[in-house]
C-alpha positions as CSV (number, residue, x, y, z in Angstrom):
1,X,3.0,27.4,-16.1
2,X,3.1,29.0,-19.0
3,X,5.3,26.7,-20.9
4,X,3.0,24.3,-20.3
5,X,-1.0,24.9,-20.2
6,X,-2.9,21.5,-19.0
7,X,-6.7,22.0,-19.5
8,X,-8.9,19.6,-17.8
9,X,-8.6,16.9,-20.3
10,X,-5.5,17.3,-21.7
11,X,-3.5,15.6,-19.3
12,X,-5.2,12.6,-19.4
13,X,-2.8,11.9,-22.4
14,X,0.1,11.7,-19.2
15,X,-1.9,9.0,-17.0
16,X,-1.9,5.7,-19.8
17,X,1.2,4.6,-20.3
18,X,4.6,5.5,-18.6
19,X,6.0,6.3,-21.6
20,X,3.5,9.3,-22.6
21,X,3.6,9.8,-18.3
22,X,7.0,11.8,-18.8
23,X,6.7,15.5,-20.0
24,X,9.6,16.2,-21.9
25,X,12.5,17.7,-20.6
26,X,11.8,21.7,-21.0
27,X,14.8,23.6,-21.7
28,X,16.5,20.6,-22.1
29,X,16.1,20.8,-26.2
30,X,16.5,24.7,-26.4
31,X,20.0,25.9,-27.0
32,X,20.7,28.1,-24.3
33,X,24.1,27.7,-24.0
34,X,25.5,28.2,-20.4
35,X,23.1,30.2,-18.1
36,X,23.6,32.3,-15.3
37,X,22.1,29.6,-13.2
38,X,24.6,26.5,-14.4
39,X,27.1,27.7,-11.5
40,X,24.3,26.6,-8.9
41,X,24.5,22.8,-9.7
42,X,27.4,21.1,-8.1
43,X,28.9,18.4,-9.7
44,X,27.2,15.3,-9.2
45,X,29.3,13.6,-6.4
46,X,29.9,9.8,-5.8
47,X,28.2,7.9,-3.5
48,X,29.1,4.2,-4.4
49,X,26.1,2.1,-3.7
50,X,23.7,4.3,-1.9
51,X,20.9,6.8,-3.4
52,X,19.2,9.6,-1.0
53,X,15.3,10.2,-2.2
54,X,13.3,13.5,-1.0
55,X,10.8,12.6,1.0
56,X,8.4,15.5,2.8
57,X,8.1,13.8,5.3
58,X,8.8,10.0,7.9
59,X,6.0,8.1,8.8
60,X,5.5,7.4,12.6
61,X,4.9,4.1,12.4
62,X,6.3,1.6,9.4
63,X,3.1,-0.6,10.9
64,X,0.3,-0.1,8.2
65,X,-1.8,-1.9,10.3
66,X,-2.0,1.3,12.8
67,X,-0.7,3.9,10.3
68,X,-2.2,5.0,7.9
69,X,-0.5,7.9,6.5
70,X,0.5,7.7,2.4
71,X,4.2,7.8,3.4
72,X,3.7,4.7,5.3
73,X,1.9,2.7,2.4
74,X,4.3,3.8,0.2
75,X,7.6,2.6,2.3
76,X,5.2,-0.5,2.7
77,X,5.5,-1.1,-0.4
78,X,9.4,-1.3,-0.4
79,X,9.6,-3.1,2.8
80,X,6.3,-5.2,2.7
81,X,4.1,-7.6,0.7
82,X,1.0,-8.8,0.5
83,X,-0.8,-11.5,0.1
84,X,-1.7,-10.4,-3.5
85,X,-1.0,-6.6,-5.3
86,X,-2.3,-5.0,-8.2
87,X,0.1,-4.5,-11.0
88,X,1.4,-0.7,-10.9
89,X,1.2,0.0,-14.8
90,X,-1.5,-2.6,-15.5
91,X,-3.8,-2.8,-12.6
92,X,-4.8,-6.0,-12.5
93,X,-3.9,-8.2,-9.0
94,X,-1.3,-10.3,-8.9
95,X,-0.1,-12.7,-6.6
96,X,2.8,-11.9,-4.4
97,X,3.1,-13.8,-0.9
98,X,0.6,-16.5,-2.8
99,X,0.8,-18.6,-5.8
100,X,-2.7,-18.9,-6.2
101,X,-6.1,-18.1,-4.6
102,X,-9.9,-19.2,-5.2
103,X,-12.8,-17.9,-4.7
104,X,-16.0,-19.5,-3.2
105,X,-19.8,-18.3,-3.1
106,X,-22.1,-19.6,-0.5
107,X,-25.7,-20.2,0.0
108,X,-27.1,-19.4,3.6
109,X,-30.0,-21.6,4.5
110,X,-32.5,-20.8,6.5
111,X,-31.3,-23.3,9.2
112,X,-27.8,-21.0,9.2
113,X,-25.9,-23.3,7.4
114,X,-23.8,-22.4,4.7
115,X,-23.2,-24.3,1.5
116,X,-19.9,-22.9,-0.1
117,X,-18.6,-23.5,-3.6
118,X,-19.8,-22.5,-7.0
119,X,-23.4,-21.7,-7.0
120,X,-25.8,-22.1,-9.8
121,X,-29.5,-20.7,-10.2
122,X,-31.7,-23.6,-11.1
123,X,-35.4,-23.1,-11.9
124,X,-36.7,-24.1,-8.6
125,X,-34.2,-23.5,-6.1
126,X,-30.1,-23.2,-6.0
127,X,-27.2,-25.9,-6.8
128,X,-24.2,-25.8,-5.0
129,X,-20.6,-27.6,-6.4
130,X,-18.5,-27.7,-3.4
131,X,-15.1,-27.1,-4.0
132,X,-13.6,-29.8,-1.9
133,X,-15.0,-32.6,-3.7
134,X,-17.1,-33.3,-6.7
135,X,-20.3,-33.3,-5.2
136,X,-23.2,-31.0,-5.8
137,X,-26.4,-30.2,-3.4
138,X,-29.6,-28.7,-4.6
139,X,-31.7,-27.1,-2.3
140,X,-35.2,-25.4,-2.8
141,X,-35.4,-21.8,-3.1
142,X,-37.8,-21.8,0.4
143,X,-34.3,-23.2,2.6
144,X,-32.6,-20.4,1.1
145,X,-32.1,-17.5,3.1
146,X,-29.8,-15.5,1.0
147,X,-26.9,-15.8,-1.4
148,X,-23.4,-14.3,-0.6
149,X,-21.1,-14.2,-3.9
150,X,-17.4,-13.9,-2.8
151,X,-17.8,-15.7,0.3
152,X,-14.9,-17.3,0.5
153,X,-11.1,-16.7,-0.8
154,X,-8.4,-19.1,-0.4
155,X,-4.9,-18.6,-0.8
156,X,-2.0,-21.2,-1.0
157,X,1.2,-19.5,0.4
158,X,4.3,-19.9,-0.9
159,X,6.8,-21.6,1.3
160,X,9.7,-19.8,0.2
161,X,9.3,-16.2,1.9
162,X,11.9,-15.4,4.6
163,X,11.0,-12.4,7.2
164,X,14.1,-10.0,7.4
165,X,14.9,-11.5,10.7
166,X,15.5,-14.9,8.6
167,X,12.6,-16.3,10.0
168,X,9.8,-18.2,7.8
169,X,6.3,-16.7,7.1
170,X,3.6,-18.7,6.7
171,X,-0.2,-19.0,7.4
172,X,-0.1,-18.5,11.2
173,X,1.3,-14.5,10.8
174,X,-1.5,-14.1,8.2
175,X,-4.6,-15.5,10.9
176,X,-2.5,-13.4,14.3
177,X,-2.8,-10.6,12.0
178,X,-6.4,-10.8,11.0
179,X,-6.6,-11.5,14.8
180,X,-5.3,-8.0,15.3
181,X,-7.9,-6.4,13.3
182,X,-10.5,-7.8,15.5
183,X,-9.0,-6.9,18.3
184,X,-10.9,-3.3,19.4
185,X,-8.1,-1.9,21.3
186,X,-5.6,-1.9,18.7
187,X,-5.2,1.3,17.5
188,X,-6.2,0.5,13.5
189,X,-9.3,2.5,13.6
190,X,-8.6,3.9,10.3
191,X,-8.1,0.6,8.5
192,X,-11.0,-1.7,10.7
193,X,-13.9,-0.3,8.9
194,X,-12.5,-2.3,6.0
195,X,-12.2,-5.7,7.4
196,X,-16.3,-5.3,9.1
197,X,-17.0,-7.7,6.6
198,X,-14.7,-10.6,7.2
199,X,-15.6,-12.2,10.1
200,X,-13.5,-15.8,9.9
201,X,-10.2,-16.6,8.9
202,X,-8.6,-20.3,9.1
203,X,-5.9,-22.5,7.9
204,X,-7.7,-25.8,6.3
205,X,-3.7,-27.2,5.6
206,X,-0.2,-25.9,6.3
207,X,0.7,-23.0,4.3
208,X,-3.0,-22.5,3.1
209,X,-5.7,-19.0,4.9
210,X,-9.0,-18.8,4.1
211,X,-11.1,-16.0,4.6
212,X,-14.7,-15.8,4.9
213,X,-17.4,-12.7,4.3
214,X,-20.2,-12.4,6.1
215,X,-21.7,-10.7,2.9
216,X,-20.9,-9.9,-0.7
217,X,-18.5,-7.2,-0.7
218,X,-16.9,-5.7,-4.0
219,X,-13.8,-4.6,-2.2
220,X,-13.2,-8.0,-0.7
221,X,-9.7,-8.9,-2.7
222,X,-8.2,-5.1,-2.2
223,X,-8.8,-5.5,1.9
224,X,-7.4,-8.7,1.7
225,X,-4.0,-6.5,-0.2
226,X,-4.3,-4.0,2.4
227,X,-3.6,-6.1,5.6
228,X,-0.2,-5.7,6.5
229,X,1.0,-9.0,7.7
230,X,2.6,-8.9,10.9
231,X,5.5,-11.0,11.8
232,X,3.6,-13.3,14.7
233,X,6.9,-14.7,16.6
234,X,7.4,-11.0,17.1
235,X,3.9,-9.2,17.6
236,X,2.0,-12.6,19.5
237,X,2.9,-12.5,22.9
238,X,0.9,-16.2,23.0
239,X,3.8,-16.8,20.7
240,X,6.0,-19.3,22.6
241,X,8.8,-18.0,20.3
242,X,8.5,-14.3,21.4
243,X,10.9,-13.1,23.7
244,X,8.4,-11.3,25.4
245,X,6.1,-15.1,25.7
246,X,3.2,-14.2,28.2
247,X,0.8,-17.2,27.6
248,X,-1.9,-15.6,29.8
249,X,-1.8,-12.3,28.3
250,X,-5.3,-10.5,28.2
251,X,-6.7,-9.2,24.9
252,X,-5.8,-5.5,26.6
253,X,-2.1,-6.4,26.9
254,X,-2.1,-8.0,23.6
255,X,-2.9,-4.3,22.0
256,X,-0.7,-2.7,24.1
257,X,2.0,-4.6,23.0
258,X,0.8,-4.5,19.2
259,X,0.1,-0.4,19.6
260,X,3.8,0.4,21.1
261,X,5.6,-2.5,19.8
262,X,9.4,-1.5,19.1
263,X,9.0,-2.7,15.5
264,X,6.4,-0.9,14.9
265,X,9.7,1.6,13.9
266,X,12.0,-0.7,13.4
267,X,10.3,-2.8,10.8
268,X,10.8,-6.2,10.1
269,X,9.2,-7.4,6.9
270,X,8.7,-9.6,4.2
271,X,9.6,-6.8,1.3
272,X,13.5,-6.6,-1.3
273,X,14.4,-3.6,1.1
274,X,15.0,-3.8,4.9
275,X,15.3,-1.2,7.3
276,X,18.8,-0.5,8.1
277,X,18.5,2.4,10.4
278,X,15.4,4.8,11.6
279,X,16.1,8.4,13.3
280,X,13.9,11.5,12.5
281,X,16.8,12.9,10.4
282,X,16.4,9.7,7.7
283,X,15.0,6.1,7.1
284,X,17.9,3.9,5.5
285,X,16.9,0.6,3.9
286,X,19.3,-1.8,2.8
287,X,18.9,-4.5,0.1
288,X,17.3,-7.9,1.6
289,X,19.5,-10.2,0.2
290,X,17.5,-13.2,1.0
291,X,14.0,-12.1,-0.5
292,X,12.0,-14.9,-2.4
293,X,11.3,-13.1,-5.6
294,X,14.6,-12.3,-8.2
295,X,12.5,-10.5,-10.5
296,X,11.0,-8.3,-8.3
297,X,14.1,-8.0,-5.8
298,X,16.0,-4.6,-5.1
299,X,18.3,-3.5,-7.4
300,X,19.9,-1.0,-5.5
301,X,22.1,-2.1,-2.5
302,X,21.0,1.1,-0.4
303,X,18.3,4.1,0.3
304,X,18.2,6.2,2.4
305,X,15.1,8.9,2.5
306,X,15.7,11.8,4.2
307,X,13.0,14.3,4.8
308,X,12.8,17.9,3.8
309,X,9.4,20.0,4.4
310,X,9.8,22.6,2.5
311,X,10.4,21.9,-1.1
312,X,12.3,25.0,-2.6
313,X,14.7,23.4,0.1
314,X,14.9,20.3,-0.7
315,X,15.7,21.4,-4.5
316,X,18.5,23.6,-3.3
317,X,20.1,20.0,-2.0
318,X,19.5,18.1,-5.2
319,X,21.2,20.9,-6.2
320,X,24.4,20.4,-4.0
321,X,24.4,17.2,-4.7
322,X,23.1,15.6,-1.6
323,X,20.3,14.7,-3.2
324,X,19.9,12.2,-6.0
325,X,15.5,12.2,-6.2
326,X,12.6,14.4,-5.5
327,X,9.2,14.2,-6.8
328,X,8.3,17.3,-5.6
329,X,10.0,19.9,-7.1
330,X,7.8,23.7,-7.0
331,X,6.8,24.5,-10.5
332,X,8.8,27.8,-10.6
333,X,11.8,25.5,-9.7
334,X,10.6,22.7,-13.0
335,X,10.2,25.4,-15.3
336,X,13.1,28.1,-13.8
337,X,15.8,29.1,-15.2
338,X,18.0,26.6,-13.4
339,X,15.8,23.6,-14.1
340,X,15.7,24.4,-17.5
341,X,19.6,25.0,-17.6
342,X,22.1,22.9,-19.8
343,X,24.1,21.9,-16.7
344,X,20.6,20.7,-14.8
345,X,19.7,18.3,-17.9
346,X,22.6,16.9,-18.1
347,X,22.9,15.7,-14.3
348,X,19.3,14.7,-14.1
349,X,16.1,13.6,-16.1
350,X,13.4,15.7,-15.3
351,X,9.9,14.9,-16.2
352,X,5.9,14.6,-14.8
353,X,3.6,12.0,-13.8
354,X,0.2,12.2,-12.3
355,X,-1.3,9.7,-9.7
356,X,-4.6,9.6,-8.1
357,X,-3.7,12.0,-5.5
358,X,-5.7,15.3,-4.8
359,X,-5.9,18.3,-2.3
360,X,-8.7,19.3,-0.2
361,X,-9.8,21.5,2.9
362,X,-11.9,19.3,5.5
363,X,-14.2,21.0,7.6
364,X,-14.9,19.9,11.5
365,X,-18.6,19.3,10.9
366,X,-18.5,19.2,15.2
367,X,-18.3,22.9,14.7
368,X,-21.2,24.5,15.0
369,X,-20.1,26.8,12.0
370,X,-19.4,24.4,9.5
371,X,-22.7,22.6,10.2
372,X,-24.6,24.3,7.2
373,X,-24.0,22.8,4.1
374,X,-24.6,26.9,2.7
375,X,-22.1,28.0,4.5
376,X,-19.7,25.6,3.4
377,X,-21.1,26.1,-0.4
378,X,-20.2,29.6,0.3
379,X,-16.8,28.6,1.6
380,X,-15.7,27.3,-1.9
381,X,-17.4,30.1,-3.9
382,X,-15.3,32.7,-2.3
383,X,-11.8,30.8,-3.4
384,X,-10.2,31.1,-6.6
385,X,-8.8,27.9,-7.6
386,X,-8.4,28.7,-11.1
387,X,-6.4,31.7,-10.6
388,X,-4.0,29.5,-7.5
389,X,-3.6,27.1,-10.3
390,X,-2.6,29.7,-12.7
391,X,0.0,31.3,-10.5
392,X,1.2,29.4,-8.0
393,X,1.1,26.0,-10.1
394,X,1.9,27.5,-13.1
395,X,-0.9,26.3,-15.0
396,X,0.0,22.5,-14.0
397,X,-2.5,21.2,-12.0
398,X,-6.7,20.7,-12.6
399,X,-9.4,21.1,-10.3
400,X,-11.3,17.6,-8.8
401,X,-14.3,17.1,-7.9
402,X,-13.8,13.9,-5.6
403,X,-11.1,12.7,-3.5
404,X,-10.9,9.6,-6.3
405,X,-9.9,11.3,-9.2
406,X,-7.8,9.2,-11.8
407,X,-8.8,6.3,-10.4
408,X,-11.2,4.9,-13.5
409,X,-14.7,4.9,-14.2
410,X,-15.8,5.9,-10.5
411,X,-14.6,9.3,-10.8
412,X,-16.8,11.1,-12.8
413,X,-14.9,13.6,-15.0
414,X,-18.0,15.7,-16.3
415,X,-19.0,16.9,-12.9
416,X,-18.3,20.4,-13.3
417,X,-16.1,22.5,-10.6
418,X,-18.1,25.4,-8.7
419,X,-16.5,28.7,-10.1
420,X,-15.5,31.7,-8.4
421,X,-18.6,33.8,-7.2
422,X,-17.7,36.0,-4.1
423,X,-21.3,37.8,-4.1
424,X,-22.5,34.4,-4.3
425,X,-20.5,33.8,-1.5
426,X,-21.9,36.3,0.5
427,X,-25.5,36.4,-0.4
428,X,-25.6,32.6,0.6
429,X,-23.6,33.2,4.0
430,X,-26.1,36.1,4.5
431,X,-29.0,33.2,3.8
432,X,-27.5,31.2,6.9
433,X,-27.8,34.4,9.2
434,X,-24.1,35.2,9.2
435,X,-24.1,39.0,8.5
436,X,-21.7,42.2,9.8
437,X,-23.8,43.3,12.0
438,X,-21.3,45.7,13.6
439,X,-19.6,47.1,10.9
440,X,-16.7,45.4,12.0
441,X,-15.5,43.7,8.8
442,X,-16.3,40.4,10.3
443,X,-19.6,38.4,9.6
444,X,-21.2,37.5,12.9
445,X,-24.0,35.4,14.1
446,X,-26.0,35.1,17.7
447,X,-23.2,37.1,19.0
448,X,-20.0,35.4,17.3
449,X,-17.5,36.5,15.1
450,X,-17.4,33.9,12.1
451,X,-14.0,33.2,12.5
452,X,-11.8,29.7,12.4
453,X,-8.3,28.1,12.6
454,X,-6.1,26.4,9.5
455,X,-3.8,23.5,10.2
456,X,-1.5,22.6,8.2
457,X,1.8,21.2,7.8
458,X,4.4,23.3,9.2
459,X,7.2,23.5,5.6
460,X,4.9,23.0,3.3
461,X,5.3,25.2,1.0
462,X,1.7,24.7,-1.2
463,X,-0.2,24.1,2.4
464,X,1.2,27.9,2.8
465,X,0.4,29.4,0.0
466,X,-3.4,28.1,0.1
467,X,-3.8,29.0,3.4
468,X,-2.7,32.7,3.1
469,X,-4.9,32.9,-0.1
470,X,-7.6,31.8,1.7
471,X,-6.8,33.9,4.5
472,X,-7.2,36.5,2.0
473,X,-9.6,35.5,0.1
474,X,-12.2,34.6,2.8
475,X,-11.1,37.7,4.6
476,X,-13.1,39.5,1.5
477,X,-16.1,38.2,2.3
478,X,-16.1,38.9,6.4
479,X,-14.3,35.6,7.6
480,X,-11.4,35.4,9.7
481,X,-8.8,32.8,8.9
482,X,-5.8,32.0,11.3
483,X,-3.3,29.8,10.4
484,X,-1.5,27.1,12.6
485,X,1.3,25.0,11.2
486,X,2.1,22.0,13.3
487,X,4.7,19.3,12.1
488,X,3.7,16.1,10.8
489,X,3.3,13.8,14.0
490,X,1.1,16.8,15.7
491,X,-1.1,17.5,12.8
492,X,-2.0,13.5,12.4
493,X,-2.7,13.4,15.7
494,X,-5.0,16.7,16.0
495,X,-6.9,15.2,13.1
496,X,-7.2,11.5,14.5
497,X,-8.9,13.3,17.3
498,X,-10.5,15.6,15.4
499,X,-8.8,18.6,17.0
500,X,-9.2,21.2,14.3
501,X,-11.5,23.3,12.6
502,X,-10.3,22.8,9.4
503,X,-7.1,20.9,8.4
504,X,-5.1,21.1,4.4
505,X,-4.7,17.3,3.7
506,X,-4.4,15.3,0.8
507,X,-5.7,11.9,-0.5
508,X,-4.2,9.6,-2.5
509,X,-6.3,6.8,-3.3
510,X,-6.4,3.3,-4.7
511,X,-8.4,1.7,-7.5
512,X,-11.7,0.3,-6.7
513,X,-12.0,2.6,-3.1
514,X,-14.6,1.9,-0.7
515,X,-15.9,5.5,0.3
516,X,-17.5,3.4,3.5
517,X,-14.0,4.7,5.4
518,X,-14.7,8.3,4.8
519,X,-18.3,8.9,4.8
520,X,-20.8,6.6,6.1
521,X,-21.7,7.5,9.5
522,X,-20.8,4.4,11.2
523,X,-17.4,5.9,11.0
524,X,-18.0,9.2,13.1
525,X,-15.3,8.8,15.9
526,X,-11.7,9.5,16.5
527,X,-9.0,7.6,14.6
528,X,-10.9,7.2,11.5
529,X,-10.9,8.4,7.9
530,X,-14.1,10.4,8.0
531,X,-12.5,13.3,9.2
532,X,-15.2,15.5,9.2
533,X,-17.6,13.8,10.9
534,X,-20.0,13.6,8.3
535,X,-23.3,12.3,7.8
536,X,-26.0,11.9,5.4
537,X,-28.7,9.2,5.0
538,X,-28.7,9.0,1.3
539,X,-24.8,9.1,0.9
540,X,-25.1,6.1,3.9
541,X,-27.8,4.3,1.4
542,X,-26.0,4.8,-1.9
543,X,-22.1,3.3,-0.3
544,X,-24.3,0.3,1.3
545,X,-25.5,-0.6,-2.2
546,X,-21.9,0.2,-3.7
547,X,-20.3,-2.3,-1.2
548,X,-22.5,-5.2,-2.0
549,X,-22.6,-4.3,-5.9
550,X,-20.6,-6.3,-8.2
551,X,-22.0,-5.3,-11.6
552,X,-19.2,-2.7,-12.5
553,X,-21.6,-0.2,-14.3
554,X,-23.7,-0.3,-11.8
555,X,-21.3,0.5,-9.2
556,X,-20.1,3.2,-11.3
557,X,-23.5,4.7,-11.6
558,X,-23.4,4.6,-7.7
559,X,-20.1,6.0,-7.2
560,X,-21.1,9.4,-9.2
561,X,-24.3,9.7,-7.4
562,X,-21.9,9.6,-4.4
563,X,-19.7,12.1,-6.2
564,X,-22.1,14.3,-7.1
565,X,-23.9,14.9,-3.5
566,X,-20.7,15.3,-1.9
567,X,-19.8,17.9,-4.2
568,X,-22.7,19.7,-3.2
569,X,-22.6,19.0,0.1
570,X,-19.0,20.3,0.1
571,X,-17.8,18.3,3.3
572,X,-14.6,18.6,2.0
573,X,-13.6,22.2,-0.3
574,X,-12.7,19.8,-2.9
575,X,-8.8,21.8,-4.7
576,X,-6.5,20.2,-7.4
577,X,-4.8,17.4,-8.5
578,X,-1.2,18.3,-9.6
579,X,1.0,16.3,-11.6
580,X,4.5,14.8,-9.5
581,X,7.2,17.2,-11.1
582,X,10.9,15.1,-10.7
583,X,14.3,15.4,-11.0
584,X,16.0,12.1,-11.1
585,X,20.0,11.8,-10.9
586,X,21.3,10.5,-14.2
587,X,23.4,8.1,-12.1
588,X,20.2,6.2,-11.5
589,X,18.3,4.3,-14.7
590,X,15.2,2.1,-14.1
591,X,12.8,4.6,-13.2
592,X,9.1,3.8,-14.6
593,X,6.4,6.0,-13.9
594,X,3.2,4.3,-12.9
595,X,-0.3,4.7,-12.4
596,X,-0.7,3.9,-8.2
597,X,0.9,6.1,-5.4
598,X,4.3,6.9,-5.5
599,X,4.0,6.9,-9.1
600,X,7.3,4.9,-9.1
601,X,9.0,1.8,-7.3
602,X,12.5,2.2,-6.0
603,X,12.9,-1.7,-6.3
604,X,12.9,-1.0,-9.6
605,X,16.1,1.3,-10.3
606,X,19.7,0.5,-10.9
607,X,22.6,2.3,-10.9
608,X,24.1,3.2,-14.4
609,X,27.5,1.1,-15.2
């Protein structure tokens, strides 16, 4: 963009507050006067009550539990709640579905007893203050087999919370749920990895789960906020209040019914917004007028999202009118001539936010091609991201380095990008035995042509133009690219069964990530998040010592080891982080940018009086 140049620093001014998140409104100060492209925006057009949002795409599933796609999370959000949250603009978890929780360490004695409750290092051995009661136990360091801090966490519900079918949640939806993820034919692959770890849950009282670690874990409280409570007298088909009560049903059925349960679509949740009506054309939520929280309740009576793909199209509806939101408008349409008009400012506030959300290319590591850690080195010299970020971004993006960028300390920011260096590129694919041996144009190697399939998602319009550049760019070098675009529900499943060569995706990620899900090698298989099938020993040592770590430096040190032998690695060819670019009807007010994925909460917004 050339209004606009964002260096790699510079934009962390945008990320602190959500006051300095907004960009001004370009174009919006200048006087123009009326532009040729003022006759484009149709007056903004009543629609009482309800406000259509851009979204690029519906979910599958509104079931986190075996979805887990960002558009899910996100309409989780809206729909859902946890047990506890982290604060979008501050960070720091909150309780939600709780009023309070405690935490418990444990000794474990050489006899296999555990001690839990606040432990103390004495001179000679370990004292334990058990939460339950006053009483204390000391035990010699010889009966001591090991110390696990967070042991334990203990939540008291609230009793308050209504499901949107009106009926009460309470501690048994939170233990069926927990059930589920121990159950190995439900299909929550992706998520299961992160609940290894806790291996009991109980209710000690009415309205009170507890939840027990096997080990210390650092990412204990933000699994517990990622299990997405399912509604038992619904899901539990041991639930005599289930329509569908089986009381002998086998842990096989149980899945079954959890995998392809009609809710699973048809949501039915704890969150201020209900589902009102789900098609592949649009979601529509509706206000939950019963929901236990007034200061955190909808303010809006309706939303509907309706998707659009490609994003040039989607601004030609806000445009018309039939469109009142999109976060995801193309930099030539943010800094055009229209989007910098008189008439566009004064029917919508425009503006940019960044969220910890960045772009990669993963590489089938099951292919014998991509097997070589050169080759894919090679791979990312040949692209030019800092010329795709100059011209098809417009200048407003920056390069990452890790899939957890501007998420804190973890991500290390001085790690520097690997620059453009075709005869790099080709001296190091050369190294690996991949040479034109037939003066074909094409590299090949033991009698094939080095040559591989994109996927992407079929309407995306930045998927598109990265592919054809590295069409073009690879094709430079002697590598064939062909590109596939499939729609959404295709292209997760090719990648959940790691049907691909290489696939355009995109992370977004929370605070405090456990890289476990992605790349340790326990979690080579389908229906995971280590999409490429990757393994490495010391990448498999360093995440065992982040998971059990609770000094935060030392974590961090960890973390940007991690960072640092990916990045060489180059599992992933690692692309950009781009800023959400909006256009927000002026009929709306309420809208806060924040600091977690969406960037924004549509609980949050009004309509103007």
């Amino acid at each position: 963009m050339s209004l606009i140049t964002l260096s790699p620093r510079a934009p962390r001014a945008l990320r602190h507050c959500a006051g300095a998140l907004l960009l001004s409104l370009l174009g919006a100060a200048c006087d123009r006067g009326a532009s040729s492209g003022d006759a484009a925006i149709a007056p903004a057009r009543a629609r009482e009550t309800s406000v259509v949002v851009h979204a690029d795409a519906l979910p599958q599933s509104l079931n986190y539990l075996l979805d887990n796609s960002a558009m899910c999370r996100r309409l989780q959000r809206e729909t859902h709640e946890a047990l506890l949250t982290r604060d979008p603009h501050t960070l720091e978890l909150r309780p939600v579905l709780c009023t309070q929780w405690r935490r418990e360490d444990a000794l474990v004695l050489t006899s296999g007893e555990r001690l839990y409750g606040e432990v103390e290092a004495l001179a000679q051995g370990w004292r334990v203050k058990s939460s339950a009661s006053a009483d204390a136990r000391e035990v010699s360091a010889e009966e001591v087999a090991r110390v696990v801090r967070g042991a334990a966490y203990t939540f008291d519900l609230r009793r308050d919370v209504l499901w949107h079918d009106g009926e009460r949640f309470d501690e048994q939806d939170v233990l069926f749920t927990w059930r589920m993820t121990r159950n190995p034919l439900v299909e929550a692959g992706a998520k299961r990895v992160q609940y290894d770890r806790l291996v009991a849950a109980s209710s000690p009282a009415p309205f009170v789960v507890r939840f027990e670690y096997d080990q210390t874990y650092f990412g204990s409280l933000e699994s517990i906020e990622a299990l997405a409570i399912l509604p038992r007298h619904l899901y539990d088909l041991h639930d005599p209040d289930n329509r569908d009560y089986a009381p002998d049903a086998s842990e096989e059925q149980q899945a079954r019914y959890v995998n392809t349960h009609r809710c699973n679509r048809d949501w039915v949740g704890l969150g201020p917004f209900r589902v009102a009506n789900f098609t592949n054309e649009f979601l529509e939520l509706e206000r939950f007028e019963r929901y236990f929280d007034p200061q955190r309740a909808a303010g809006l009576a309706r939303v509907r999202l309706r998707p659009i793909s490609d994003d040039r199209a989607a601004f030609q509806a806000l445009l018309a009118g039939e469109l009142d939101f999109s976060a995801r408008l193309h930099a030539d349409d943010y800094l055009g001539e229209v989007g910098s008009s008189v008439a566009f400012a004064e029917r919508f506030e425009k503006g940019a936010f960044y969220t910890p959300i960045a772009t990669f290319i993963a590489w089938n590591l099951q292919r014998e091609r991509f097997r070589d850690p050169t080759v894919r080195r090679a791979l990312a010299l040949a692209f030019d991201w800092d010329e795709f970020i100059a011209s098809f971004y417009r200048g407003m993006a920056r390069r990452v380095t890790a899939e957890w960028v501007d998420t804190g300390a973890d991500y290390d920011e001085s790690l520097a990008p690997l620059p453009c260096d075709p005869s790099e590129a080709s001296r190091l694919l050369a190294q690996a035995g991949w040479i034109d041996r037939d003066g074909d144009g094409r590299l090949d190697k033991n009698g094939e042509r080095f040559e591989f399939a994109l996927a992407l998602q079929a309407g995306n319009q930045t998927g598109e133009s990265l592919s054809q550049r590295l069409q073009e760019s690879l094709g430079r070098v002697g590598i064939g690219v062909a590109i596939e675009s499939f729609d959404w529900p295709s292209l997760s499943e090719r990648v959940k069964r790691r049907n691909f060569d290489a696939v355009v995706l995109a992370w977004t990620m929370p605070v405090d990530n456990d890289p476990a899900a992605r790349w340790h090698s326990r979690t080579i298989g389908e229906d995971t998040n280590n999409y490429c099938s990757f393994s490495d020993a010391q990448i498999d040592a360093w995440i065992e010592r982040v998971e059990v770590e609770l000094d935060r430096a030392e974590r961090t040190r960890l973390m940007h080891a991690i960072q640092a032998r990916l990045y060489a690695l180059q599992p992933y060819m690692y692309g950009v982080t781009v800023p959400k670019r909006y256009a927000l009807s002026r009929r709306i007010t309420g809208f806060r940018a924040s600091r977690l994925d969406p960037g924004f909460a549509l609980r949050e917004w009004r309509l103007a009086e």
